[in-house]
Backbone bond lengths (Angstrom), bond angles and torsions (degrees), N, CA, C in turn:
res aa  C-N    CA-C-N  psi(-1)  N-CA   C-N-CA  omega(-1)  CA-C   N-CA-C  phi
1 X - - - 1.441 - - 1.521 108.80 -
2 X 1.462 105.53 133.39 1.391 110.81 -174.18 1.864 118.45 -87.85
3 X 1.202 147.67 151.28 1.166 156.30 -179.28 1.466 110.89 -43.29
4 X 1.109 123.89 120.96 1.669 135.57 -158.41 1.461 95.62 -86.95
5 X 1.565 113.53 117.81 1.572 119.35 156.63 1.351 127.75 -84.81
6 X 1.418 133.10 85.35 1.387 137.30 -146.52 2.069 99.43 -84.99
7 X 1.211 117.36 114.29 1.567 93.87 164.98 1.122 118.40 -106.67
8 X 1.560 96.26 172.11 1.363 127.24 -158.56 1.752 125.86 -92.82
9 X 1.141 105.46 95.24 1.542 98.73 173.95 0.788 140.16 -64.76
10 X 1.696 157.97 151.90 1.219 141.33 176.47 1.332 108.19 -132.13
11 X 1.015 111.26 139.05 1.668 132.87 -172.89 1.629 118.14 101.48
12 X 1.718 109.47 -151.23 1.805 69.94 169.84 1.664 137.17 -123.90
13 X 1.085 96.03 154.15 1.914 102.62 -146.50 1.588 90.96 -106.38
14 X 1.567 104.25 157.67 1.394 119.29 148.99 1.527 111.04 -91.71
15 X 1.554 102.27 136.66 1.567 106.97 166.02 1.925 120.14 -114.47
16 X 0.640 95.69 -166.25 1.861 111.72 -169.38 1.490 85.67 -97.99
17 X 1.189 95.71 114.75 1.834 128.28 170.90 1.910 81.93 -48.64
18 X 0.876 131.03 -105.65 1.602 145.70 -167.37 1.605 118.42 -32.03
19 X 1.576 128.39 -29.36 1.405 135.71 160.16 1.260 131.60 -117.94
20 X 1.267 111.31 -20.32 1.431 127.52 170.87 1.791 104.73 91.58
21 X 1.173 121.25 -14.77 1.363 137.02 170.77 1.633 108.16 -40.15
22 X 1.441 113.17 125.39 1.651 106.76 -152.56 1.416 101.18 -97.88
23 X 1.061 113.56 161.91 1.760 109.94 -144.41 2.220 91.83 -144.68
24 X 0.780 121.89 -53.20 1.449 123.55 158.31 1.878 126.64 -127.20
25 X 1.124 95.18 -171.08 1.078 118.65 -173.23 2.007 102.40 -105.05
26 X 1.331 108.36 146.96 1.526 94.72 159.28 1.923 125.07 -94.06
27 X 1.572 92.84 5.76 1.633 115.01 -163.30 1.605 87.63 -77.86
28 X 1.580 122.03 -40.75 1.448 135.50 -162.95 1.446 107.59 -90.39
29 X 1.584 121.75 -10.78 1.360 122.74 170.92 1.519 123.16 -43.60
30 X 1.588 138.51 106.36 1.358 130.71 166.88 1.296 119.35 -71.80
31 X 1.159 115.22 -54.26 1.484 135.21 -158.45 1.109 134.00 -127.30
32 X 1.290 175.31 65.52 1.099 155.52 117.84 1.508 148.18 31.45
33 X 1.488 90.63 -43.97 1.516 106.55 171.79 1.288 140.26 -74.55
34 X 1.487 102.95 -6.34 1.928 125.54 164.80 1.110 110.99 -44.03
35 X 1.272 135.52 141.31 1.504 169.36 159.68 1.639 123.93 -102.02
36 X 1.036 133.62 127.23 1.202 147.74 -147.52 1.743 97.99 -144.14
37 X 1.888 111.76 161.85 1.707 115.10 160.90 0.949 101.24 -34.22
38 X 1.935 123.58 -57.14 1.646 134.16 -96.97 1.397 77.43 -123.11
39 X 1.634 131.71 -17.14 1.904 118.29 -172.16 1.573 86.96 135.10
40 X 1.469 98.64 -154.77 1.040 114.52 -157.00 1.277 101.53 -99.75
41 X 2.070 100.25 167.65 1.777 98.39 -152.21 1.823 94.53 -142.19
42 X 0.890 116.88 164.88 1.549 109.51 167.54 1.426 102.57 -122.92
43 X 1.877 125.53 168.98 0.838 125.50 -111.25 2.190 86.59 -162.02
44 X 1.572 119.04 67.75 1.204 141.46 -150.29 1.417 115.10 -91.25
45 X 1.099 128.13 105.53 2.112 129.24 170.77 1.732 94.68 -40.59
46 X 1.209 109.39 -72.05 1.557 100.91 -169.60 1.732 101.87 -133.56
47 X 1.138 110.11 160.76 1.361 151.01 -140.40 1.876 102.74 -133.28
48 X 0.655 136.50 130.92 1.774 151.29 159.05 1.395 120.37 -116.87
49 X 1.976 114.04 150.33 1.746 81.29 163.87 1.250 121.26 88.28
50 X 1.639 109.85 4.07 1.555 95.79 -167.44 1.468 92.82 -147.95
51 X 1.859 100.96 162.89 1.518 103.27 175.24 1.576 96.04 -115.56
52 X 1.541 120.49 163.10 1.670 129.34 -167.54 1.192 103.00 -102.88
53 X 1.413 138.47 124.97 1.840 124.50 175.62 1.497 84.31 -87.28
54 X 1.896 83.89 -167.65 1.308 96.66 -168.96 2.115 122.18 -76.05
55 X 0.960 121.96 169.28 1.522 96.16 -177.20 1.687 114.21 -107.66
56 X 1.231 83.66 155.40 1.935 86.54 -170.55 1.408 96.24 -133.72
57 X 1.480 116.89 168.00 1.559 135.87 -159.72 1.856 66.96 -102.58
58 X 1.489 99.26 145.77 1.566 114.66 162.52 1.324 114.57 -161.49
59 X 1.497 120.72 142.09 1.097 136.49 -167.52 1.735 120.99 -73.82
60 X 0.983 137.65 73.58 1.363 150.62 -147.73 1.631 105.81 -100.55
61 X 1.509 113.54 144.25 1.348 122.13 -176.00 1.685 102.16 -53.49
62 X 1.185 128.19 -31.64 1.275 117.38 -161.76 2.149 105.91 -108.28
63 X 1.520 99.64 29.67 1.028 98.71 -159.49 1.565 157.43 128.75
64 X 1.496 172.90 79.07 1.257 147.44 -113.69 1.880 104.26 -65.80
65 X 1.391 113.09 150.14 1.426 128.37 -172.19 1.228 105.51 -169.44
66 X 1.852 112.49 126.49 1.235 123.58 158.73 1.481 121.19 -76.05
67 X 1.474 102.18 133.05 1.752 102.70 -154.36 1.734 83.44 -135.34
68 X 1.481 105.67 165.54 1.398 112.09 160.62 1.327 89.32 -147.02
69 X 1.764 98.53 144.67 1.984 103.98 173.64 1.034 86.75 -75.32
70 X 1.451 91.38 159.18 1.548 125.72 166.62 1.469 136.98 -99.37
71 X 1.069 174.90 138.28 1.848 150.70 -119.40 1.788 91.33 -174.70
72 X 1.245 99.49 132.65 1.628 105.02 172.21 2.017 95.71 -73.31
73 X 1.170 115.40 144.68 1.227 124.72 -148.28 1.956 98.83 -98.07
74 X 1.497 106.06 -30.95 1.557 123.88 148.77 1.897 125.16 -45.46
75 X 1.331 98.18 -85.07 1.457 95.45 -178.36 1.876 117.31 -88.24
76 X 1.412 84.93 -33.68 1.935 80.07 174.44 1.259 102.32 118.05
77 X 1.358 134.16 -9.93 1.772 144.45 -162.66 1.888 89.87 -69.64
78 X 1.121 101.76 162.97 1.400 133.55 174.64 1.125 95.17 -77.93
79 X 1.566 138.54 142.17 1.700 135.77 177.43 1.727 96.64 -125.46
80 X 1.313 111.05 -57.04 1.399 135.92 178.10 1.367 115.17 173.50
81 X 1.196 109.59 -156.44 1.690 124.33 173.53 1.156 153.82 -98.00
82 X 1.100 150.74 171.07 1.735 138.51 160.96 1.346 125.81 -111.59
83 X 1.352 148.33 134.44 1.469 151.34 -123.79 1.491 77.08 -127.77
84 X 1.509 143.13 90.52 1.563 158.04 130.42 1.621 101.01 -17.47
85 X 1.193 102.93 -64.48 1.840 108.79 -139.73 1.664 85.21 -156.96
86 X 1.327 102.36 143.30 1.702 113.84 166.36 1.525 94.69 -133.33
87 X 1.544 98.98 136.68 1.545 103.24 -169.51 1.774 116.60 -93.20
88 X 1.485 101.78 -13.02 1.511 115.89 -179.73 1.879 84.29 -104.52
89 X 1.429 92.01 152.72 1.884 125.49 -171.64 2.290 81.18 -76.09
90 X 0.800 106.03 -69.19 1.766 104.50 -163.96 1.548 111.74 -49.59
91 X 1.477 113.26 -13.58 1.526 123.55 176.17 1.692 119.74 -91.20
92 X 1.408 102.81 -22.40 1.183 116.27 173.25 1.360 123.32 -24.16
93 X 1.244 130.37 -30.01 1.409 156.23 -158.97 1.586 106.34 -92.32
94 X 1.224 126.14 -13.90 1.290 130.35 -168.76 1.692 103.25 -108.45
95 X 1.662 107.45 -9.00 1.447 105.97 169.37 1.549 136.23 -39.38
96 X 0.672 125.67 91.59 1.823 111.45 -179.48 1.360 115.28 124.23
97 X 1.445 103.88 -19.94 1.532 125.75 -175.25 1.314 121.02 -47.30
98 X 1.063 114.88 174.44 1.438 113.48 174.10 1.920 116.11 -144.63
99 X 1.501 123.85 119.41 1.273 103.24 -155.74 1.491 88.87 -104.94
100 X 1.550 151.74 142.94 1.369 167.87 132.39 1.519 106.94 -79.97
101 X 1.303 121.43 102.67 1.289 146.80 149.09 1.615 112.08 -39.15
102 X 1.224 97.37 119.85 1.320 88.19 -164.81 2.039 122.62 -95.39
103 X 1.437 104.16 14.88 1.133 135.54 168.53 1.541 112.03 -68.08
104 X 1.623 114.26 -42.05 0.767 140.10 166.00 1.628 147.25 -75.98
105 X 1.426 113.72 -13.81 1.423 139.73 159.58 0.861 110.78 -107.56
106 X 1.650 115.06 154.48 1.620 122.04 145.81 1.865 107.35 -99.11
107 X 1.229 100.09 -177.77 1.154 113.47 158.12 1.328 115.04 -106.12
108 X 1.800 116.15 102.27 1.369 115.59 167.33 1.649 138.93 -72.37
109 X 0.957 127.65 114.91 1.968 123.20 -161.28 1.293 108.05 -78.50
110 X 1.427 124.00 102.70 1.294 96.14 -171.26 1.370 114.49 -67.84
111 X 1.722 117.05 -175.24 1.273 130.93 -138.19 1.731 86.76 -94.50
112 X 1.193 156.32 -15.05 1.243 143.64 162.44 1.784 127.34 -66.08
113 X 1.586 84.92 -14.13 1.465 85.93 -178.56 1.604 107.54 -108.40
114 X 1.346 117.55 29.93 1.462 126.57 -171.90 1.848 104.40 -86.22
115 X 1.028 102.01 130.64 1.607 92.56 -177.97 1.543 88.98 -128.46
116 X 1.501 121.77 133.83 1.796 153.85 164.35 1.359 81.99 -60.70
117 X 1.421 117.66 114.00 1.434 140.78 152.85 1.416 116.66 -93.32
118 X 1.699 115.81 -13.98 1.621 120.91 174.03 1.096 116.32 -53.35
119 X 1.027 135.66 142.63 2.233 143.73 -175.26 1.911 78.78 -78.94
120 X 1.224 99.74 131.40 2.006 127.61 164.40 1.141 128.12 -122.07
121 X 1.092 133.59 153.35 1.295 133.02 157.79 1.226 117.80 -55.73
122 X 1.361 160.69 150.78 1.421 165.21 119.31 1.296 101.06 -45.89
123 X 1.362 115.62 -179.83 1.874 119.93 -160.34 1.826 84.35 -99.57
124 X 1.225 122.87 -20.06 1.773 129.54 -145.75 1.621 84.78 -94.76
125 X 1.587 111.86 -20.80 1.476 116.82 -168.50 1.191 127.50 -76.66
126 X 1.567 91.51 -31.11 1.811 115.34 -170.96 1.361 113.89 -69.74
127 X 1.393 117.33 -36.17 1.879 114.72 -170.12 1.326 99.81 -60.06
């Protein structure tokens, strides 16, 4: 196995609960309302950061769907899945998708929107 090139998102991203390795965007967020074993899941245009297993027919609340898990491409953890094939016409929409468990991410802030909450001196403070 060759040396992992992890990229870099900018603005603000979800990362992998377990490496911090950033895994979406919140610009690419669909959904919210996904459900997972593990809780609740969100519901992603594109995905970074990750390797595809193999795909299997699985029995899903909204129906049968070819899915493949998905693996942070860093540590190797389970993140969630990818929506292959939707076998009902009204699911169609979940094609290409990408689902992130949300047990499994944080929400990372990026570093421009960091605001110093520490008590400082002011410049008027210092004389």
């Amino acid at each position: 196995m060759g040396r992992v090139f992890a990229v870099e998102l900018e603005g603000r991203v979800y990362e992998c609960k377990f490496c911090k390795t950033h895994l979406a965007l919140a610009d690419d967020l669909v959904s919210r309302a996904f459900h997972c074993r593990r809780g609740n899941a969100f519901l992603f245009n594109n995905a970074v950061n990750i390797t595809v297993g193999a795909q299997e027919e699985r029995m899903m609340i909204s129906g049968m769907h070819t899915v493949a898990d998905i693996f942070c491409c860093c540590c190797g953890q389970i993140v969630g899945w990818k929506y292959e094939m939707a076998h009902d016409k009204s699911q169609k929409y979940k094609e290409g998708k990408f689902v992130l468990e949300r047990g499994r991410i944080v929400d990372g802030v990026d570093s421009e929107f960091y605001i110093d909450t520490r008590a400082s001196m002011s410049d008027g403070e210092d004389t």
